[in-house]
N, C-alpha and C positions, 0 to 999 in steps of 0.2 A: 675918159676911162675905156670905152671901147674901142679906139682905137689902140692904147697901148696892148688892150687883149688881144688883137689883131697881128699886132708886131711881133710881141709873144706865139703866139699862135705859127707865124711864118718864120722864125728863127727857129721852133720846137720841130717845123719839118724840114728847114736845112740841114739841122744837125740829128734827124732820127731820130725824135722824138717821139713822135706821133705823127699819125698817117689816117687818112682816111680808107674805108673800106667797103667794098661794093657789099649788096646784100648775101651772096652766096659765099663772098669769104667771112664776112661777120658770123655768118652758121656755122662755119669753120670755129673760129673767136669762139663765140660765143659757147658755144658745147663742150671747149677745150675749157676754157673757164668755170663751166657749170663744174664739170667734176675736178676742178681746184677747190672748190669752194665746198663742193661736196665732202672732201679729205679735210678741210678747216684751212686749205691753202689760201693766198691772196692773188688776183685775179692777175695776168701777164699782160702790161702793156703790149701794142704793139709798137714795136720799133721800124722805122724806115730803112734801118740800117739790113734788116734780115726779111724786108717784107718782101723788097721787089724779087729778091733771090726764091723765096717762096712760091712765090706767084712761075716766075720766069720755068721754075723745074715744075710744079704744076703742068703748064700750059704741053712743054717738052714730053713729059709723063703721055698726057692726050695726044700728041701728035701720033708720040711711036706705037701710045697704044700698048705699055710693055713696065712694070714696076721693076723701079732700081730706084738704088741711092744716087745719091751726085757725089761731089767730092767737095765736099762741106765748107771749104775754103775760096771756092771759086767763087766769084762773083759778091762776095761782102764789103760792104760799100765802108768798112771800115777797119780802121786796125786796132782797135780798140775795144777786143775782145781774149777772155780768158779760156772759155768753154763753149765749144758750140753742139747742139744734138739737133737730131734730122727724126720725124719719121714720116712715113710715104704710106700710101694705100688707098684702094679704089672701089668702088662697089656701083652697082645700077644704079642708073640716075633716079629711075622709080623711087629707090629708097633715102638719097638724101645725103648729104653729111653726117648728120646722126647717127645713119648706121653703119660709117667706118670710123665714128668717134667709138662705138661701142666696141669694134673691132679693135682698135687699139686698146683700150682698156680691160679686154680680155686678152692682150699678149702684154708677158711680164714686160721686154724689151720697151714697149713702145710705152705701158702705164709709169713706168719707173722715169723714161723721158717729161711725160704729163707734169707729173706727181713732184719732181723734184722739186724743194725744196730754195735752193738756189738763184733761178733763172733771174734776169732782171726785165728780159725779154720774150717775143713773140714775134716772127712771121707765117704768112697765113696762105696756103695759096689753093686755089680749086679751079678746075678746067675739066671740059667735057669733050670726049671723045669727038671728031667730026661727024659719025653719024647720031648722036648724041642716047648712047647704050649706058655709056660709062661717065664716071664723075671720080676724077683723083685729084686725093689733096693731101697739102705739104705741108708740115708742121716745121719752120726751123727754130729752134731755140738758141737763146743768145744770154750767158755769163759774161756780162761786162767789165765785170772787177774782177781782181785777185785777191 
């Protein structure tokens, strides 16, 4: 039996399934989730397919030191997507992920992202400045189906 959960396991992260996540993007995850759940929503796997992108414009974010979007189609390890949304934002590392999950959820833009309704997906991405001031993280979301 364990092994077959195993096999499963390693097919579910060839195809973007599921993915593992260090602890600083799980605070990511996880906060983004808490206020799903808080609205009566159901929690956002993560997907492999939008995680590494996640992460990848995170890391980009800290290098330049400089908040923007990306362009939301670059880098998706799949084509088998209907809908995708972005949001970015960064705050002192003092404070944490939590308080640019808070940050987002007091801008419509970025709550209406959270909040939807739809998503089937999640990627997750958080990086800190080189002299380590700042901490920016990516939210990509991912509508699978039409």
């Amino acid at each position: 039996m364990d092994i077959l959960f195993i096999k499963f396991a390693q097919i579910c992260m060839m195809i973007g399934l599921a993915t593992s996540l260090s602890p600083s993007q799980a605070s990511v995850h996880d906060a983004l989730n808490a206020d799903r759940a808080q609205a009566g929503l159901a929690s956002l796997p993560v997907q492999a397919n939008v995680q590494h992108k996640a992460q990848a414009w995170a890391e980009q974010l800290a290098r330049e030191d400089r908040l923007h979007h990306s362009t939301l189609t670059d880098n998706i390890n799949t084509n088998r997507w209907c809908v995708l949304g972005e949001n970015v934002g960064y705050g002192p590392t003092s404070l944490g992920a939590q308080n640019i999950e808070v940050a987002y959820m007091n801008s419509p833009k970025h709550r209406d992202n959270i909040l939807r309704g739809d998503w089937t997906g999640v990627g997750v991405g958080y990086a800190t400045t080189a002299d380590g001031s700042r901490i920016y993280t990516v939210q990509v979301f991912i509508k699978d189906t039409c």
